[in-house]
Legacy VTK file of the C-alpha trace (Angstrom):
# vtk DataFile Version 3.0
C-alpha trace
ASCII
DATASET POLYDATA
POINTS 175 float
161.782 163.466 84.595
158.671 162.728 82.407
157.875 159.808 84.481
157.624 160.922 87.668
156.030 164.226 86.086
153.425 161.563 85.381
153.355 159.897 88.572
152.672 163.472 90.176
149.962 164.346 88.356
148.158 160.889 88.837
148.695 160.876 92.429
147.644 164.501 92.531
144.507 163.854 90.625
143.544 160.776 92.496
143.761 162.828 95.524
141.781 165.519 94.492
138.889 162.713 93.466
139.088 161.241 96.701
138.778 164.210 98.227
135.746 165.541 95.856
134.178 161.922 96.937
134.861 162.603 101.144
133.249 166.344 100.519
130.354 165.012 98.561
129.803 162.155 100.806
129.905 165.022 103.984
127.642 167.097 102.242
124.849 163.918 101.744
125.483 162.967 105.163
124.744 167.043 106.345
121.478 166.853 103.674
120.214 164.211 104.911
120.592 165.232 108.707
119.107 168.643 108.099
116.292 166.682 106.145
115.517 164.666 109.256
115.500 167.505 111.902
113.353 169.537 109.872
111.151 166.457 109.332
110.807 165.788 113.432
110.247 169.394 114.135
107.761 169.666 111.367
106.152 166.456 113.236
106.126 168.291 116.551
104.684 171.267 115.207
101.599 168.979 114.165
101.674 166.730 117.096
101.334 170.351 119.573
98.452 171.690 117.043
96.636 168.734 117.219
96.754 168.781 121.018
96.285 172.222 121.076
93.098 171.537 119.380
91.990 168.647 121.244
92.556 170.697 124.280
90.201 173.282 123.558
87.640 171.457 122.557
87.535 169.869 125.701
87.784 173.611 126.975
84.791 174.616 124.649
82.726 171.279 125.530
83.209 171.852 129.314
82.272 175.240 129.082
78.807 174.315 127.317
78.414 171.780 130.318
79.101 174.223 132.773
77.097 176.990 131.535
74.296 174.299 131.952
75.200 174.196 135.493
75.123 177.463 135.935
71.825 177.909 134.857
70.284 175.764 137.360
71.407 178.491 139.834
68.982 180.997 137.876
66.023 178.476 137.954
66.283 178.566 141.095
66.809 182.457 141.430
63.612 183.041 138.959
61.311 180.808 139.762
59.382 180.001 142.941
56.893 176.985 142.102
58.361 173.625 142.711
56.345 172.102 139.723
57.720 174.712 137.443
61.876 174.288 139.040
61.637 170.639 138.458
60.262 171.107 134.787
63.129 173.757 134.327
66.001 171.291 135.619
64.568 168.206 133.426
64.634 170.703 130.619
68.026 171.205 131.638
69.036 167.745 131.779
68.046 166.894 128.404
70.694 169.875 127.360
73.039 167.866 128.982
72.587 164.924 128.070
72.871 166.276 124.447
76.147 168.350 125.822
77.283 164.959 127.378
78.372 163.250 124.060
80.687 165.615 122.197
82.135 166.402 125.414
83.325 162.677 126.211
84.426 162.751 122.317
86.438 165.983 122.880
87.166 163.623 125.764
88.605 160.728 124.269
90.686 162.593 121.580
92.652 163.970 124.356
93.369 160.571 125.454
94.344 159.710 121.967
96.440 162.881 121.864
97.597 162.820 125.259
100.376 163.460 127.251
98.882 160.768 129.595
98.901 163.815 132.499
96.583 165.869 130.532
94.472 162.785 129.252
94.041 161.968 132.975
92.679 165.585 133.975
90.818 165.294 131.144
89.081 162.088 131.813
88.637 163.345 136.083
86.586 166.781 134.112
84.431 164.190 132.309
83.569 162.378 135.207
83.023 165.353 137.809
80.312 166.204 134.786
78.868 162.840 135.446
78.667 163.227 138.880
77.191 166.264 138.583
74.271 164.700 136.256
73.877 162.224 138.326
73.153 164.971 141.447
70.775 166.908 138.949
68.677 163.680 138.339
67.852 163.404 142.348
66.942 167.286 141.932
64.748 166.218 139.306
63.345 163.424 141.324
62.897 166.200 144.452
65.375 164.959 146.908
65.465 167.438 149.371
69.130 167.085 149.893
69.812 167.268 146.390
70.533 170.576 145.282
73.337 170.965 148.016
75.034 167.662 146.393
74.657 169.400 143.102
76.393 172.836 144.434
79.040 170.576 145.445
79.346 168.663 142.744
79.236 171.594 140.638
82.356 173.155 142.457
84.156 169.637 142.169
83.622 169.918 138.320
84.864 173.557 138.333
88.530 172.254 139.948
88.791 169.615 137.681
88.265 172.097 134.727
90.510 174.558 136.383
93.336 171.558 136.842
92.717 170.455 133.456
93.585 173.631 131.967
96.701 174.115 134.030
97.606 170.577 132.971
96.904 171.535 129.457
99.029 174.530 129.927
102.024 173.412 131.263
102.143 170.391 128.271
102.023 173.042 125.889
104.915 174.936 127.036
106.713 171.291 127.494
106.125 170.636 123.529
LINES 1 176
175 0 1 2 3 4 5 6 7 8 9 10 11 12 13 14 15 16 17 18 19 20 21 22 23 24 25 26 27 28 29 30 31 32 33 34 35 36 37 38 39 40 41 42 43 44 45 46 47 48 49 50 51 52 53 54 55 56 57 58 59 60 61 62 63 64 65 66 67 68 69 70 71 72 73 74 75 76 77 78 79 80 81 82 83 84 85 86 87 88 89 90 91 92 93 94 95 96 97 98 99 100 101 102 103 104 105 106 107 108 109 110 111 112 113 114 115 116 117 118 119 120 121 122 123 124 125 126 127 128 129 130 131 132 133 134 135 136 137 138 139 140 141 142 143 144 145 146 147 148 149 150 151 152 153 154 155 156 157 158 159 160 161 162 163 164 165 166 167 168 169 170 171 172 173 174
């Protein structure tokens, strides 16, 4: 009877190390699981703050531009002598021009940032603002069809902004 008294006990402590080992080696396998989720939605919580960021910059750059545009309206609304309009709007166009290159930076870290949806409305915003330089030089140069290009290529730059935001919008509530 002392043998297999013997034989009991061994078996019954090798099974109760084998299963410490299978628990332990579950629990390692649940650490390191939790580990990695946490890790990826830690990395998503950065990836949508950095967009987040990027996208209102753009946002904030746009609305400098725009502003800009707006106030050609009042030079027109204020003043009455041609010399003095096209002084105004070359006045304005230097603004712009110094607006123009944090906006395409704004630009490009969207890009960079993406989703390549939102990078794309950015980009068409950036280049309705060119467009809508490019109009504001013939004002400047005293095209007489000019300003009515500009109005239009005003509202053109005001769509893309307003589909660049809904873009924006819908891939934050996708992230």
């Amino acid at each position: 009877m002392g043998d297999s008294a013997v034989w009991v006990a061994a078996f019954t402590g090798g099974t109760a190390v084998l299963a410490s080992w299978v628990t332990n080696l579950g629990n390692v396998r649940a650490a390191r699981a939790q580990a990695e989720a946490s890790a990826l939605a830690q990395q998503r919580g950065r990836v949508r703050e950095l967009r987040r960021a990027a996208y209102l910059d753009v946002m904030e750059q746009a609305h400098v531009t725009g502003e800009l545009y707006w106030r050609v309206g009042d030079v027109y609304a204020q003043l009455a002598d041609p010399d003095e309009i096209l002084a105004r709007i070359q006045g304005l166009r230097t603004e712009l021009r110094d607006a123009y290159d944090p906006f395409m930076r704004s630009v490009r870290v969207v890009v960079l940032e993406g989703p390549e949806g939102t990078a794309d409305a950015a980009e068409a915003v950036l280049r309705a603002a060119a467009e809508a330089n490019r109009t504001l030089w013939r004002v400047a140069l005293g095209e007489s069809d000019a300003r009515d290009r500009f109005d239009e290529a005003q509202a053109a730059y005001l769509r893309c902004l307003k589909l660049f935001v809904e873009v924006a919008r819908a891939a934050m509530s996708a992230s």
